[in-house]
N, CA, C and O atoms as a GROMACS GRO file, in nm:
protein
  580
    1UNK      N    1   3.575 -18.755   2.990
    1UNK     CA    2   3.461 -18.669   3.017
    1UNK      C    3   3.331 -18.746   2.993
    1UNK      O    4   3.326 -18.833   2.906
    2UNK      N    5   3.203 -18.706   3.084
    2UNK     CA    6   3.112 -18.796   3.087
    2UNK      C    7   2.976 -18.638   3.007
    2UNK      O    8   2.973 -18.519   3.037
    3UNK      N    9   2.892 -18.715   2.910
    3UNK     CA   10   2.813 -18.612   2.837
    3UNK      C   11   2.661 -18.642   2.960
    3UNK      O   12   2.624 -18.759   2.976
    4UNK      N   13   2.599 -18.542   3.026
    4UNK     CA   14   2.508 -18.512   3.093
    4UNK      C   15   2.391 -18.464   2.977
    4UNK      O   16   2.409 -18.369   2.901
    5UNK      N   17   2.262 -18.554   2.978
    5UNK     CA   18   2.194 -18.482   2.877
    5UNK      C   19   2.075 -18.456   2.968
    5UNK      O   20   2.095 -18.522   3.070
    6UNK      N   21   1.961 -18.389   2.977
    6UNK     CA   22   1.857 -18.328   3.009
    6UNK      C   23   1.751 -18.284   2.938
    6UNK      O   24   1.732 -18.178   2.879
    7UNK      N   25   1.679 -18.391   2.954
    7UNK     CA   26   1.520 -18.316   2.806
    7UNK      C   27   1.413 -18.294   2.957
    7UNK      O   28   1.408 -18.347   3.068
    8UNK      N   29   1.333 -18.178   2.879
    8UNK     CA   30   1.189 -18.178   2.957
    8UNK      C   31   1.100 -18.130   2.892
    8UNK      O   32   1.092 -18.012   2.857
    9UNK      N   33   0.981 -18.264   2.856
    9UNK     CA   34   0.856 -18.259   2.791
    9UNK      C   35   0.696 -18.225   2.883
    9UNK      O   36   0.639 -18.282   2.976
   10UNK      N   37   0.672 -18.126   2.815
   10UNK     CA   38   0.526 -18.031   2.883
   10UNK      C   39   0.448 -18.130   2.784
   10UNK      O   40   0.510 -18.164   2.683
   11UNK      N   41   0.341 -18.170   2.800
   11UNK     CA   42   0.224 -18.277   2.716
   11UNK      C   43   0.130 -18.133   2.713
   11UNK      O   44   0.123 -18.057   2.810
   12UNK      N   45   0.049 -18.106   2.563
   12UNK     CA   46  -0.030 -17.976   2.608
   12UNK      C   47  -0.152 -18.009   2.605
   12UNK      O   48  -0.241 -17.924   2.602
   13UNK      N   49  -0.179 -18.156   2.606
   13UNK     CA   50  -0.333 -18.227   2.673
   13UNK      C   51  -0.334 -18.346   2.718
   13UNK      O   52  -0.260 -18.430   2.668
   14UNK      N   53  -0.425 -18.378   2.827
   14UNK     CA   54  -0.383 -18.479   2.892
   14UNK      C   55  -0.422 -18.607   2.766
   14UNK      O   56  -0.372 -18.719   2.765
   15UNK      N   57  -0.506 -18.563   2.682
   15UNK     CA   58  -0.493 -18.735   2.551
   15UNK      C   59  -0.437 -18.745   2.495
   15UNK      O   60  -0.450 -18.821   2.399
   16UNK      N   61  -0.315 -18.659   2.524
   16UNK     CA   62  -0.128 -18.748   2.493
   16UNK      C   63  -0.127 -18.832   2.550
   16UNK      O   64  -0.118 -18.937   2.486
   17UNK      N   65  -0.133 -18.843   2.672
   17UNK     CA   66  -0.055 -18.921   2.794
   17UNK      C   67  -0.055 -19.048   2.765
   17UNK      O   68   0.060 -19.092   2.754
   18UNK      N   69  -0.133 -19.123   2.750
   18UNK     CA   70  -0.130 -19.274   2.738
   18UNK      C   71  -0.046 -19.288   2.618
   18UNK      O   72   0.052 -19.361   2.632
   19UNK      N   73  -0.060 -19.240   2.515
   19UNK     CA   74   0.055 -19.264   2.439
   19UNK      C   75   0.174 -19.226   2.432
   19UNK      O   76   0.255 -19.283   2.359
   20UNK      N   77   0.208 -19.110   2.516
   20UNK     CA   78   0.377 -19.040   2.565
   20UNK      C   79   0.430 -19.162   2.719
   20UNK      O   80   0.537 -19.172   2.780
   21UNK      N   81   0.321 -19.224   2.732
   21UNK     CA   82   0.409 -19.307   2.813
   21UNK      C   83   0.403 -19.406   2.767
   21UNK      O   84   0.466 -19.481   2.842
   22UNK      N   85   0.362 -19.467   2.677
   22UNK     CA   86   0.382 -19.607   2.600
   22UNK      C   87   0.474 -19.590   2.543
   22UNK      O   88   0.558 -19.680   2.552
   23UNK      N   89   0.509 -19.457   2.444
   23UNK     CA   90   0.657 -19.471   2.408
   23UNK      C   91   0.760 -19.402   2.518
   23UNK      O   92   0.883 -19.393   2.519
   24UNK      N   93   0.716 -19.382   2.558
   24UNK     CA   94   0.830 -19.352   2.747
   24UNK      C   95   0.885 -19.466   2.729
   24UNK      O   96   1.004 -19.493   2.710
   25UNK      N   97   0.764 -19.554   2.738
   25UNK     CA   98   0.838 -19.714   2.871
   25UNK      C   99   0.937 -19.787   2.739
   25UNK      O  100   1.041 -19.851   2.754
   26UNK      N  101   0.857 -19.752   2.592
   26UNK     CA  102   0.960 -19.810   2.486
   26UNK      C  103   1.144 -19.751   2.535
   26UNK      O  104   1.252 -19.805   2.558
   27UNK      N  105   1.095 -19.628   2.531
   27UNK     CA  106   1.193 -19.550   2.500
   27UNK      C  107   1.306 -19.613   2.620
   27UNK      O  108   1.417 -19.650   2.583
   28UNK      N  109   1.271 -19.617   2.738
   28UNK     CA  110   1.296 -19.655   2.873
   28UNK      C  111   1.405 -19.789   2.835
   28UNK      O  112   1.528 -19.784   2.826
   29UNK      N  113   1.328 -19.891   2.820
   29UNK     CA  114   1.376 -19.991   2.809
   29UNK      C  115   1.521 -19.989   2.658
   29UNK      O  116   1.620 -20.061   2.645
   30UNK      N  117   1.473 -19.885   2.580
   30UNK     CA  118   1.598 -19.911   2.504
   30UNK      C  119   1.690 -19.835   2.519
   30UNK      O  120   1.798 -19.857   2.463
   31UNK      N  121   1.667 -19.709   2.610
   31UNK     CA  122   1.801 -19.675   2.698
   31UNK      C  123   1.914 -19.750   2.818
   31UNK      O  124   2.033 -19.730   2.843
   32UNK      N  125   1.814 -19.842   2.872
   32UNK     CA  126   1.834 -19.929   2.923
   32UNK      C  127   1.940 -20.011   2.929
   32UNK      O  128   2.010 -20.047   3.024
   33UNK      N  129   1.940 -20.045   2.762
   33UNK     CA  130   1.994 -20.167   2.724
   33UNK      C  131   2.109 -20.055   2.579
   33UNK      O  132   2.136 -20.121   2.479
   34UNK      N  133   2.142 -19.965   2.580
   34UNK     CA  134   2.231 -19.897   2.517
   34UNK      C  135   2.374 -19.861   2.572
   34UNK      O  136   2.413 -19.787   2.663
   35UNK      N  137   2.428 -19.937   2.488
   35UNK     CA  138   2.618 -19.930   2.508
   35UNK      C  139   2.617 -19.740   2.535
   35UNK      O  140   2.562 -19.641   2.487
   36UNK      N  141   2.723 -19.781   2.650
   36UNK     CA  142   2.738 -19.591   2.660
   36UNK      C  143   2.664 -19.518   2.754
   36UNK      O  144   2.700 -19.407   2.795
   37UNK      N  145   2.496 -19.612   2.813
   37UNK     CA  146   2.468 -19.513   2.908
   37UNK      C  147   2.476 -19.562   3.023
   37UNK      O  148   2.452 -19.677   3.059
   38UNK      N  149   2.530 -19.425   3.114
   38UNK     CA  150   2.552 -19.485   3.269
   38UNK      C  151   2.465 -19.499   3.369
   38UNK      O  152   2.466 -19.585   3.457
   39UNK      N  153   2.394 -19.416   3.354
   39UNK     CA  154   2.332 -19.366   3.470
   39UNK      C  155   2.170 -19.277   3.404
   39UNK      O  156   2.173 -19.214   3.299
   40UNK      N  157   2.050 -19.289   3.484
   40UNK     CA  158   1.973 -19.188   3.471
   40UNK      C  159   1.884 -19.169   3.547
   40UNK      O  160   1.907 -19.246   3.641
   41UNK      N  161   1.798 -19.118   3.566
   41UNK     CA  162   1.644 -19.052   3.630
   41UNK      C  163   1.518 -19.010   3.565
   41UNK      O  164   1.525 -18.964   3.451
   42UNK      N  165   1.408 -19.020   3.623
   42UNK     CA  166   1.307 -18.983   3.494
   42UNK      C  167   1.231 -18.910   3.636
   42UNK      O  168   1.253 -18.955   3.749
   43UNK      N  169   1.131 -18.781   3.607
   43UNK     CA  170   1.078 -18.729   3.716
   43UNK      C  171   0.958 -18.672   3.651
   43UNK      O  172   0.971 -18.636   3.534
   44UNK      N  173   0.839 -18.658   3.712
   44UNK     CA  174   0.762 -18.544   3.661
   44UNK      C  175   0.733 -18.427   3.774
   44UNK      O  176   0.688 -18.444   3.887
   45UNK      N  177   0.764 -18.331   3.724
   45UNK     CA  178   0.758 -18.226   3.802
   45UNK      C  179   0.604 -18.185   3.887
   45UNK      O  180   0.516 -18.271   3.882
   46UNK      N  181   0.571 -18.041   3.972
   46UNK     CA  182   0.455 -18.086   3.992
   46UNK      C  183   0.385 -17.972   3.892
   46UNK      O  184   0.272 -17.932   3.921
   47UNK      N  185   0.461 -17.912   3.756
   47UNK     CA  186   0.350 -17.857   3.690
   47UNK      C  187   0.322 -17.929   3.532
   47UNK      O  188   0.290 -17.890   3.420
   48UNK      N  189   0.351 -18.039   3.592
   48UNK     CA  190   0.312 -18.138   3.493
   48UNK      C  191   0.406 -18.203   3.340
   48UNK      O  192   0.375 -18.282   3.250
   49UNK      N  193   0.543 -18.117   3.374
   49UNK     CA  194   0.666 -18.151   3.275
   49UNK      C  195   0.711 -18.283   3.336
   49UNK      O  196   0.703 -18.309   3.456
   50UNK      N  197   0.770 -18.380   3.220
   50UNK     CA  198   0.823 -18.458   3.247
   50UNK      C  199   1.013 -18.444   3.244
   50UNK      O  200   1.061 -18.364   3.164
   51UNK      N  201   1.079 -18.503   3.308
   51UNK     CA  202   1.248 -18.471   3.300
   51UNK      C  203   1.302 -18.564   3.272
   51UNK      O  204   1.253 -18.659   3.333
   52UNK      N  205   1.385 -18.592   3.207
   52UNK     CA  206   1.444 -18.746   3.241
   52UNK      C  207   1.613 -18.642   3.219
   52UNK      O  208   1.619 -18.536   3.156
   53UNK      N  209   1.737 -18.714   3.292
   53UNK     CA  210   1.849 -18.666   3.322
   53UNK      C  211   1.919 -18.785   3.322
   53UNK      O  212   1.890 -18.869   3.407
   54UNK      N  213   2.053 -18.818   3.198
   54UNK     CA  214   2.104 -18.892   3.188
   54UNK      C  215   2.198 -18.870   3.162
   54UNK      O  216   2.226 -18.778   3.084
   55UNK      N  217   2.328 -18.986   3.249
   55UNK     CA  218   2.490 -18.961   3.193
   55UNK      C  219   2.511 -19.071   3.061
   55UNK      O  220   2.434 -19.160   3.025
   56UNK      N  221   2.646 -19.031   3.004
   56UNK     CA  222   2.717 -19.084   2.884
   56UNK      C  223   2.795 -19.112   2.913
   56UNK      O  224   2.852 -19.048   3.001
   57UNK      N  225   2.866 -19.260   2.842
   57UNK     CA  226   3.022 -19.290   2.818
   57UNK      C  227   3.036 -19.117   2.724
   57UNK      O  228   3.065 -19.023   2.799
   58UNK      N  229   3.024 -19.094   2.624
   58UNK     CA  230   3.049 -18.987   2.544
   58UNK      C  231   2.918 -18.907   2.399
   58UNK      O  232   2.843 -18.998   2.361
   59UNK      N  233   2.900 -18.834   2.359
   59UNK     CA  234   2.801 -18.763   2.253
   59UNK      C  235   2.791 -18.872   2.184
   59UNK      O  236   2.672 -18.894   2.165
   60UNK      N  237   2.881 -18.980   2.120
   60UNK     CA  238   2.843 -19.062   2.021
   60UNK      C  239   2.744 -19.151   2.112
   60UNK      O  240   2.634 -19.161   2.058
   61UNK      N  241   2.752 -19.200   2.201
   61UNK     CA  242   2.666 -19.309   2.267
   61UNK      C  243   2.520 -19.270   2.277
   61UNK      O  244   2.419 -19.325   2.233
   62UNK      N  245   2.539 -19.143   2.358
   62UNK     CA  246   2.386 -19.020   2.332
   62UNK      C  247   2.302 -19.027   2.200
   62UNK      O  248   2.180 -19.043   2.195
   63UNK      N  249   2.381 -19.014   2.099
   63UNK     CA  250   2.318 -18.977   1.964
   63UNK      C  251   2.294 -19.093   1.874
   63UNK      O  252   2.229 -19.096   1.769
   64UNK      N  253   2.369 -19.202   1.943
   64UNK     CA  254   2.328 -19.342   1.842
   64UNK      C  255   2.164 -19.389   1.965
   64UNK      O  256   2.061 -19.441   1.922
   65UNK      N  257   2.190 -19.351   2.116
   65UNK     CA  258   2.053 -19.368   2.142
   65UNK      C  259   1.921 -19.295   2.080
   65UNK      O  260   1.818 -19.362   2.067
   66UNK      N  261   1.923 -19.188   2.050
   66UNK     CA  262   1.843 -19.057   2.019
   66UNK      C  263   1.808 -19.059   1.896
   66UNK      O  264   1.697 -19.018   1.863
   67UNK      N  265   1.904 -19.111   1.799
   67UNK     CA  266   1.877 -19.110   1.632
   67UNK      C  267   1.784 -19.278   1.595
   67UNK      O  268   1.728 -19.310   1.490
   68UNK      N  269   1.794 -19.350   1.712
   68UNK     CA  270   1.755 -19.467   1.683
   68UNK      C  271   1.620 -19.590   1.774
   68UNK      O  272   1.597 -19.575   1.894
   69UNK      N  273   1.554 -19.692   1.697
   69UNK     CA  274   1.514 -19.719   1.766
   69UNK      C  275   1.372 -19.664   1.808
   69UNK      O  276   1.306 -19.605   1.722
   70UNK      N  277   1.320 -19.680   1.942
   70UNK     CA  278   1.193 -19.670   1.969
   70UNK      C  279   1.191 -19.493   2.001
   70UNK      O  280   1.101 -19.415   1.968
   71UNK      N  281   1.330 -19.457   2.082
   71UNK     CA  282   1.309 -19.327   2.088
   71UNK      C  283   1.324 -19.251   1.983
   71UNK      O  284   1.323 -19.132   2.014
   72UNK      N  285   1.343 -19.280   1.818
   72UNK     CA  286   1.351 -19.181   1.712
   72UNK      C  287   1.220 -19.168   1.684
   72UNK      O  288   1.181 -19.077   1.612
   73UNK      N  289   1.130 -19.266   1.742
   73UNK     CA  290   1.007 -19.334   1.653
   73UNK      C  291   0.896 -19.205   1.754
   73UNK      O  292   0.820 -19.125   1.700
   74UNK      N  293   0.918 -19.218   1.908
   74UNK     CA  294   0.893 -19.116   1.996
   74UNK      C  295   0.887 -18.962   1.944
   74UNK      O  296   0.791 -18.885   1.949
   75UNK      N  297   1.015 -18.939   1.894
   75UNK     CA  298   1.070 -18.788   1.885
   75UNK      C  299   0.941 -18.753   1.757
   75UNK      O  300   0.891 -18.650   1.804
   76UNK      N  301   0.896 -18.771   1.681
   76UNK     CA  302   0.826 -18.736   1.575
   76UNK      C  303   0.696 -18.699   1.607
   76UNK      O  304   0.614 -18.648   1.530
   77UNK      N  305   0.680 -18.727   1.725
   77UNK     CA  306   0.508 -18.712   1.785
   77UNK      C  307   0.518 -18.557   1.868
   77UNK      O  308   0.428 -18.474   1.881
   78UNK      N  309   0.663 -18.550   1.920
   78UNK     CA  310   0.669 -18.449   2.042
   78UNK      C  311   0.650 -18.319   1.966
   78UNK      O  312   0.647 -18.222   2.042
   79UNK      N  313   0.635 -18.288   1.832
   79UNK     CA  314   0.598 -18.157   1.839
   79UNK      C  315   0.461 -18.104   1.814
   79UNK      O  316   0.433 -17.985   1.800
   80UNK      N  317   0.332 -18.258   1.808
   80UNK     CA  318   0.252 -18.250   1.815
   80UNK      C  319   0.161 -18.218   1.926
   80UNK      O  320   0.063 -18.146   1.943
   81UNK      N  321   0.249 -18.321   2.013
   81UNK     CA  322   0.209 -18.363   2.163
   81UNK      C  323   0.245 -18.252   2.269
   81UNK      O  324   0.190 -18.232   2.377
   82UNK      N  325   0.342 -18.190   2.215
   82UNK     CA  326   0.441 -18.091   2.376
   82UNK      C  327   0.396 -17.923   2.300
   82UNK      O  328   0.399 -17.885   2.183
   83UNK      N  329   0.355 -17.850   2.433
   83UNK     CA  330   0.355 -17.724   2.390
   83UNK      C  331   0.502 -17.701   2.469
   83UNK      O  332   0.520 -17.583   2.498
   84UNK      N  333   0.577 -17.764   2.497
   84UNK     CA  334   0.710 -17.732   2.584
   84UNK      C  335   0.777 -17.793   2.573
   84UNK      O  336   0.752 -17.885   2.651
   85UNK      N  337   0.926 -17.828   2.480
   85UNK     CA  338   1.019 -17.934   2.474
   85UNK      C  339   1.166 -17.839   2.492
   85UNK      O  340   1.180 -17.736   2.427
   86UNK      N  341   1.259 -17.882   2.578
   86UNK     CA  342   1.398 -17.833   2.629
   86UNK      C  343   1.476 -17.950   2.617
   86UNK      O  344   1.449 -18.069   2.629
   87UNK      N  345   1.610 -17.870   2.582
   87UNK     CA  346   1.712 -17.975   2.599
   87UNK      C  347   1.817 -17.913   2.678
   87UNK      O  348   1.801 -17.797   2.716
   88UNK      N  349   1.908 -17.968   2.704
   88UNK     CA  350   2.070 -17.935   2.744
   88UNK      C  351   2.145 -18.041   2.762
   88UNK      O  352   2.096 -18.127   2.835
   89UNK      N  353   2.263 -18.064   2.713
   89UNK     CA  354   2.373 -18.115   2.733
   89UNK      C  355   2.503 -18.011   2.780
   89UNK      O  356   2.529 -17.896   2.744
   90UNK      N  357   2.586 -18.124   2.893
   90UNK     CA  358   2.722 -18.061   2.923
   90UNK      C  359   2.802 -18.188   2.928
   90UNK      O  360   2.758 -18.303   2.934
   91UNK      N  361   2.921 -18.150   2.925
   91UNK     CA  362   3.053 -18.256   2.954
   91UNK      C  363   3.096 -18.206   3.106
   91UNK      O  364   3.105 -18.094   3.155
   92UNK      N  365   3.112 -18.311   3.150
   92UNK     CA  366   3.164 -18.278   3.343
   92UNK      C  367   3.262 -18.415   3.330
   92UNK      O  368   3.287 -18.483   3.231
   93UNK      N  369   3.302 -18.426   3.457
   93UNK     CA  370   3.460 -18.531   3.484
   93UNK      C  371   3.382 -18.630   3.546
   93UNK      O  372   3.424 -18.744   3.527
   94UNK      N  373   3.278 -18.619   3.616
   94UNK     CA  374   3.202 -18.734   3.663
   94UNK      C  375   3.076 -18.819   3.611
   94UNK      O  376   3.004 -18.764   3.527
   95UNK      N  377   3.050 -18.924   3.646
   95UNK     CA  378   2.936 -18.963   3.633
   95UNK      C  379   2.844 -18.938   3.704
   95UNK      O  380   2.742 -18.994   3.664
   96UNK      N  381   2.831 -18.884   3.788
   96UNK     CA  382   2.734 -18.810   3.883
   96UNK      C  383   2.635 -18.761   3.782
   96UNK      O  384   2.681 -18.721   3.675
   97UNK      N  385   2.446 -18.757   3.808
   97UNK     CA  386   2.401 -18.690   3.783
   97UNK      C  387   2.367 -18.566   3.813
   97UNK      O  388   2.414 -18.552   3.926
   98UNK      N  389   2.313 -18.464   3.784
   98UNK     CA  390   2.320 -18.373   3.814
   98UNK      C  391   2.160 -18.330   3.939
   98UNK      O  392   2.050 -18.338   3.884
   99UNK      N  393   2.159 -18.289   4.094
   99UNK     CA  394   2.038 -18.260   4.125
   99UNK      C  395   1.977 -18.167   4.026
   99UNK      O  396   2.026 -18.092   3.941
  100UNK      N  397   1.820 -18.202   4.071
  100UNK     CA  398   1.718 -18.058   3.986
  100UNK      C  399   1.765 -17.949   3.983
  100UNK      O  400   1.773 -17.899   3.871
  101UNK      N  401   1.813 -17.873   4.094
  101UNK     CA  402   1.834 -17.747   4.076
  101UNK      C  403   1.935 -17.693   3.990
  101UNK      O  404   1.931 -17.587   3.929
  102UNK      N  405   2.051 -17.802   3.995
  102UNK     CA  406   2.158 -17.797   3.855
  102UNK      C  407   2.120 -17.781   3.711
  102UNK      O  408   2.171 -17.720   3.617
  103UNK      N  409   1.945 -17.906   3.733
  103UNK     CA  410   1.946 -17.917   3.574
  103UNK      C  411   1.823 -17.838   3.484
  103UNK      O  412   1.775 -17.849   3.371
  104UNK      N  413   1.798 -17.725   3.642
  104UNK     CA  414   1.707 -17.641   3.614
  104UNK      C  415   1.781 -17.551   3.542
  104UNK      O  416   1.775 -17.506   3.428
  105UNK      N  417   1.875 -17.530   3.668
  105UNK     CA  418   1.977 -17.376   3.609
  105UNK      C  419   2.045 -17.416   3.459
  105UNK      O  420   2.040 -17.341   3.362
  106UNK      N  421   2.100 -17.530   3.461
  106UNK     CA  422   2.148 -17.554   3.290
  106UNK      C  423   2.067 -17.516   3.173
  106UNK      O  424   2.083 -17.451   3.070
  107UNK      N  425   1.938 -17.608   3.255
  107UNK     CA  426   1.818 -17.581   3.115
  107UNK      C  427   1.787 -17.423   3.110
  107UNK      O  428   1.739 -17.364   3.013
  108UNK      N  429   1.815 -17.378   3.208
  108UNK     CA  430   1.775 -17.230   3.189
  108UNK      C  431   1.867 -17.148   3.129
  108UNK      O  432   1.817 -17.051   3.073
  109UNK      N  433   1.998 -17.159   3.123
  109UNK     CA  434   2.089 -17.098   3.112
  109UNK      C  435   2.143 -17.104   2.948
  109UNK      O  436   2.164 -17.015   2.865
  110UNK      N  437   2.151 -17.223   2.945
  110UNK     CA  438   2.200 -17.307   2.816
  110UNK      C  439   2.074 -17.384   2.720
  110UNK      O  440   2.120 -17.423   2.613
  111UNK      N  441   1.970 -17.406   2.732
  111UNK     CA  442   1.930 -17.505   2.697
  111UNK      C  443   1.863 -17.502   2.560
  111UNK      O  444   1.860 -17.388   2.516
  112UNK      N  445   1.810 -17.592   2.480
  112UNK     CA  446   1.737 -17.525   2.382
  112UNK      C  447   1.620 -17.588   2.372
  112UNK      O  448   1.579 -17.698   2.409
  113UNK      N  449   1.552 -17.459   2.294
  113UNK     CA  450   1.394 -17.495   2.350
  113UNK      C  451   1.385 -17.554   2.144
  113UNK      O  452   1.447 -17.497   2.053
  114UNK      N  453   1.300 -17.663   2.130
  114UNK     CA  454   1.288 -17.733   2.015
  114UNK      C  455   1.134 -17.691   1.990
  114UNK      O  456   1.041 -17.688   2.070
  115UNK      N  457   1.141 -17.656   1.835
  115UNK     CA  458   0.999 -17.629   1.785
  115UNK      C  459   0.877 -17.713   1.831
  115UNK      O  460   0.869 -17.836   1.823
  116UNK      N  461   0.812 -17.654   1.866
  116UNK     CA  462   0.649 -17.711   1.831
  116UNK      C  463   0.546 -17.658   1.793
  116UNK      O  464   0.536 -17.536   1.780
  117UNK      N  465   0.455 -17.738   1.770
  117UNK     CA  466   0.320 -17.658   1.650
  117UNK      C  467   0.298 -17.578   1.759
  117UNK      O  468   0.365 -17.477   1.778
  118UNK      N  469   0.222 -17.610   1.822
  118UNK     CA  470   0.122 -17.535   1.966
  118UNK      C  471   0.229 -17.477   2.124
  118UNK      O  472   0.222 -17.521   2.239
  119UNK      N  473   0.309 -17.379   2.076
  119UNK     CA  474   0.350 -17.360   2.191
  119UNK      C  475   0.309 -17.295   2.268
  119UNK      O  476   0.261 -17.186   2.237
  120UNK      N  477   0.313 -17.342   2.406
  120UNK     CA  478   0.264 -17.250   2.544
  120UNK      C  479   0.363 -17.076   2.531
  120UNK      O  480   0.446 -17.042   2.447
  121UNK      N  481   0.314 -17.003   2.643
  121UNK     CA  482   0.318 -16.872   2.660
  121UNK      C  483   0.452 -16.897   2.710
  121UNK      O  484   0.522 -16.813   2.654
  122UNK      N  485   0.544 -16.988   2.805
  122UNK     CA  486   0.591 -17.012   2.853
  122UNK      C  487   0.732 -17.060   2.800
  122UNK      O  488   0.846 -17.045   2.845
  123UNK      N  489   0.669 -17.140   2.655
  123UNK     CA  490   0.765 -17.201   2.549
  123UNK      C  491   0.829 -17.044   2.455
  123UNK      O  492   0.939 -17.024   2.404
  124UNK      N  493   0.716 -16.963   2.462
  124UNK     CA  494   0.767 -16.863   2.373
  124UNK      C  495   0.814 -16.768   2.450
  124UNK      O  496   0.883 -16.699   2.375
  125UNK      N  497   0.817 -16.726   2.551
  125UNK     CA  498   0.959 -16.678   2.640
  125UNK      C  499   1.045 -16.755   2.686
  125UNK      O  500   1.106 -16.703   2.780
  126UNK      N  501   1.077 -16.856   2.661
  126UNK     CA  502   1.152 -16.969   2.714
  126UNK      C  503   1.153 -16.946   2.879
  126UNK      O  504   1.266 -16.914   2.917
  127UNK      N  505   1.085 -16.952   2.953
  127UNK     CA  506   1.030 -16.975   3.071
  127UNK      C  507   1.049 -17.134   3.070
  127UNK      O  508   1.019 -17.222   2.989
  128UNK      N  509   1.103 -17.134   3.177
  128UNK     CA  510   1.093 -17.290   3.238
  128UNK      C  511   1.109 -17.308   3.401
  128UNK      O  512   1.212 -17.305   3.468
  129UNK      N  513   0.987 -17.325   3.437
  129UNK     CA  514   0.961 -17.296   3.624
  129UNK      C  515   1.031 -17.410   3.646
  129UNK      O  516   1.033 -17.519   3.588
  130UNK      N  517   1.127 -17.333   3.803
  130UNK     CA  518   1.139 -17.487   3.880
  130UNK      C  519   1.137 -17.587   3.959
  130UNK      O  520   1.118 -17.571   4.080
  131UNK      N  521   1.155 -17.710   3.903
  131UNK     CA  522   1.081 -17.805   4.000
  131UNK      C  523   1.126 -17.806   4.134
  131UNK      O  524   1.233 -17.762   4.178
  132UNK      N  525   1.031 -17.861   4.194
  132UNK     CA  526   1.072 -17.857   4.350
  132UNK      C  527   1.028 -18.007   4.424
  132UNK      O  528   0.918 -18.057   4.444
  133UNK      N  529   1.170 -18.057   4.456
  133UNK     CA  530   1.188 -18.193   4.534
  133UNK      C  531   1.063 -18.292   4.479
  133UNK      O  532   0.958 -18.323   4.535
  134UNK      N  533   1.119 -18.332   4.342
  134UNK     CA  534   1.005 -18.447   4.264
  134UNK      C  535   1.080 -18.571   4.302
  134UNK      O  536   1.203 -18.580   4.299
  135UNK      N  537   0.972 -18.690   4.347
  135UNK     CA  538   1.019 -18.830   4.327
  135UNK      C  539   1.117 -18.900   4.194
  135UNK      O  540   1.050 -18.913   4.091
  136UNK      N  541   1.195 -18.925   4.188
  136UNK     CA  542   1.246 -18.992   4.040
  136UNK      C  543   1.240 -19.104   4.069
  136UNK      O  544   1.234 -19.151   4.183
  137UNK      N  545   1.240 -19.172   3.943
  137UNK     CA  546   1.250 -19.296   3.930
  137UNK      C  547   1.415 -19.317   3.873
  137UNK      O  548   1.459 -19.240   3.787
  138UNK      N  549   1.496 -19.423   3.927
  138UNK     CA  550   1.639 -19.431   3.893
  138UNK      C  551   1.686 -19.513   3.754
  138UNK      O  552   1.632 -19.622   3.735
  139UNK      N  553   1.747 -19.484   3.692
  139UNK     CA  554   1.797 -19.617   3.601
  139UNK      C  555   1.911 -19.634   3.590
  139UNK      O  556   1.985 -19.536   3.588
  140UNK      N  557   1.958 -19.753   3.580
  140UNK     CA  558   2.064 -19.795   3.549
  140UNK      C  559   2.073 -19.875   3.464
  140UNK      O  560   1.976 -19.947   3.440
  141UNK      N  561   2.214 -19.890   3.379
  141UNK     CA  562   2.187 -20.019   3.258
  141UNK      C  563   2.185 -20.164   3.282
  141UNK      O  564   2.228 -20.221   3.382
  142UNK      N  565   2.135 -20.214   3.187
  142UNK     CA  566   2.098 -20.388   3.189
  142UNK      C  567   2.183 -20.423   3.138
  142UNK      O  568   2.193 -20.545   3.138
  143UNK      N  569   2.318 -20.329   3.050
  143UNK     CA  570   2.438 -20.460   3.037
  143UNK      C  571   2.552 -20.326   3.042
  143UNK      O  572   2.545 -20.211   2.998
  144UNK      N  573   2.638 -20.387   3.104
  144UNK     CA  574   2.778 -20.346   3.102
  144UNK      C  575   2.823 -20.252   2.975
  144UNK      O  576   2.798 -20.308   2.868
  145UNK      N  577   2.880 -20.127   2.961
  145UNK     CA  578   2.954 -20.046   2.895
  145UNK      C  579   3.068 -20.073   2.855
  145UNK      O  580   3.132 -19.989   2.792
   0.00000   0.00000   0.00000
């Protein structure tokens, strides 16, 4: 079984940004290069959430990326920075990622919405609009699993 994970970060002013993508591109590059991941995508929607949608060898590979590294260093800012943070994970038989509309309905269905100081109207009904036909950017890993 392959673990499908799905985050989507709302920034709730634009003088995050330069620094949510400096640790993006950290974050980027050390997914990159992490035993275990297969496959991913990063998108921003057009109401200004960011997505990124990634497969797993399995939860341990996920969580040694997530607990460590540039993206643990990331995670500590996002409840300053996001009036909107979602997650979801599933186990499926493929490595396939999942299209938007899959990982809308997951996040909607299943997903969990993670504290933040300043949440939107949106965060506190767990509202999450969806995207419609965003550019992604693809990734794949820099070394073999």
């Amino acid at each position: 079984m392959v673990l499908i994970s799905v985050t989507r970060l709302h920034l709730r002013a634009p003088r995050y940004l330069p620094a949510f993508l400096w640790h993006n591109i950290m974050s980027v590059w050390q997914i990159l290069n992490t035993p275990g991941f297969l496959s991913g995508k990063l998108f921003r929607d057009e109401h200004g959430a960011f997505w990124t949608l990634t497969a797993w060898k399995d939860e341990l590979a996920m969580r040694n990326y997530r607990n460590s590294g540039s993206h643990r260093q990331a995670m500590r800012y996002l409840p300053h920075w996001c009036d909107e943070v979602a997650v979801v994970h599933w186990q499926q038989l493929d490595s396939n990622l999942p299209d938007t509309n899959k990982a809308h309905y997951c996040m909607v269905a299943e997903g969990h919405f993670t504290k933040v100081l300043h949440p939107s109207v949106a965060h506190q009904r767990r509202e999450i609009p969806s995207p419609t036909s965003p550019k992604a950017i693809a990734l794949h890993p820099l070394k073999k699993s």
